[in-house]
C-alpha positions in Angstrom: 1.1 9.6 12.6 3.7 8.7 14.4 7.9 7.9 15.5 9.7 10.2 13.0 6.5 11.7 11.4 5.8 8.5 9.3 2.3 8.2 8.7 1.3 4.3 10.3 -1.6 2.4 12.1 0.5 -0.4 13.5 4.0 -0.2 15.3 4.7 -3.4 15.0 4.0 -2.7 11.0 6.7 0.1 11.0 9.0 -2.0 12.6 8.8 -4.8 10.4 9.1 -2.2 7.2 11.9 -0.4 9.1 13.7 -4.2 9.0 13.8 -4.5 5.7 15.2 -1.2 4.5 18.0 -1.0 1.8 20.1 1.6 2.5 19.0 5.5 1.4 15.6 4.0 1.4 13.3 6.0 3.3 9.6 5.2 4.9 6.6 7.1 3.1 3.7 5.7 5.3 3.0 1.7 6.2 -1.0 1.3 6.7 -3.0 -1.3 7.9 -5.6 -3.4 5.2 -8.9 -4.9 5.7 -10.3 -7.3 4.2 -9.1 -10.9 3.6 -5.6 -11.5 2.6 -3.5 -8.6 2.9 -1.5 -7.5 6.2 -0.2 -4.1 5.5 1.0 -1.8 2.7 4.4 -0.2 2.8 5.6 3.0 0.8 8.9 3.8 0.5 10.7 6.4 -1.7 11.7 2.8 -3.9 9.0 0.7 -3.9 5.5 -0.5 -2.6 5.7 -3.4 0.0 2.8 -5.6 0.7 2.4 -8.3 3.0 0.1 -11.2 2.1 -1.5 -13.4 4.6 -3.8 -15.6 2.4 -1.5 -18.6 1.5 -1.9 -21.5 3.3 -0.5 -22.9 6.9 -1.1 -19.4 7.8 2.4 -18.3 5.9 3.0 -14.5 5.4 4.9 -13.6 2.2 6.3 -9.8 1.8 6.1 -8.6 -1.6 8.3 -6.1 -2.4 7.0 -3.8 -5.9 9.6 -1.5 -7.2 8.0 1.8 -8.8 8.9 1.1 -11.8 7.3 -2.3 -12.4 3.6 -0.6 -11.5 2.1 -0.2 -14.6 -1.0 1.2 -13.0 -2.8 2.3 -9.9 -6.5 2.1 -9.8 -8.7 3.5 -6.9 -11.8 0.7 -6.4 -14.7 2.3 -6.1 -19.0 0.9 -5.7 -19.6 4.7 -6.0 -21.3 6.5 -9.0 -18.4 9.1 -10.9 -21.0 11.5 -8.7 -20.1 10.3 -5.6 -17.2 10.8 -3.8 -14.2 9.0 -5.9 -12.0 8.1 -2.9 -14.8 6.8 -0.9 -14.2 3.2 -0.9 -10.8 3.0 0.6 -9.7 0.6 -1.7 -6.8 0.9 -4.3 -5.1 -2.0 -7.0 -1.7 -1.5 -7.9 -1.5 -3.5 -11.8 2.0 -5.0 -12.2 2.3 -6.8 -15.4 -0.3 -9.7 -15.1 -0.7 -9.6 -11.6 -3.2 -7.2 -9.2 -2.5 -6.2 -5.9 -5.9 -5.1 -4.1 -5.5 -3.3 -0.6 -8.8 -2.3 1.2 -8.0 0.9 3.9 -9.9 2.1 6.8 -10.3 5.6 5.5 -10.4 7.3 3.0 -7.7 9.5 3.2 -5.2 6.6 3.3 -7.0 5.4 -0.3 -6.3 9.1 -1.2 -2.4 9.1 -0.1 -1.5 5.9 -1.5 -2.7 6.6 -4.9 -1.6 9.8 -4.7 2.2 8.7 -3.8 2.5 5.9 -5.8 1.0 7.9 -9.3 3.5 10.2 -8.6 6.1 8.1 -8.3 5.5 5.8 -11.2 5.5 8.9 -13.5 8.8 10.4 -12.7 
């Protein structure tokens, strides 16, 4: 948790999703991946912002994945449907053909981002 109750592992992440704002948009919670290829993910109250570090010449795209565009959210799971579901701290947001996997420290992060972006895809 931190500046103006946004829920974020990196400043420097914040700042870069605070940037990019349109205006009325508003910060839901920017947290750091793990794993290869992906930076961060963003969640605004408009869309899901991921940053991609996997192309080559270490360049950085920003994708930016209005709400209504996701077609799905899936939480990624090695667990049984006995074990705990949001154990894996992994989620993949589906948008048409392409799949977006981010990999969280935590599972409470996997938990929030599903959570957020399910709501706001069936509104």
């Amino acid at each position: 948790m931190g500046r103006g109750g946004v829920p974020h592992d990196r400043s420097g992440q914040l700042k870069q999703i605070e940037s990019g704002l349109l205006p009325g948009e508003q910060i839901i919670a920017v947290y750091d991946a793990v794993g290869a290829g992906t930076g961060f993910i963003g969640l605004t109250n408009r869309r899901v912002i991921v940053q991609d570090t996997s192309f080559v010449g270490k360049r950085v795209a920003i994708t930016s994945i209005p709400y209504a565009k996701i077609s799905s959210v899936s939480v990624v799971s090695n667990k049984s449907w006995a074990g705990s579901f949001f154990s894996s701290g992994a989620i993949a947001i589906h948008v048409g053909t392409q799949l977006y996997e981010v990999e969280f420290r935590g599972e409470e992060k996997t938990h929030h981002v599903h959570n957020v972006i399910t709501d706001l895809i069936t509104r």
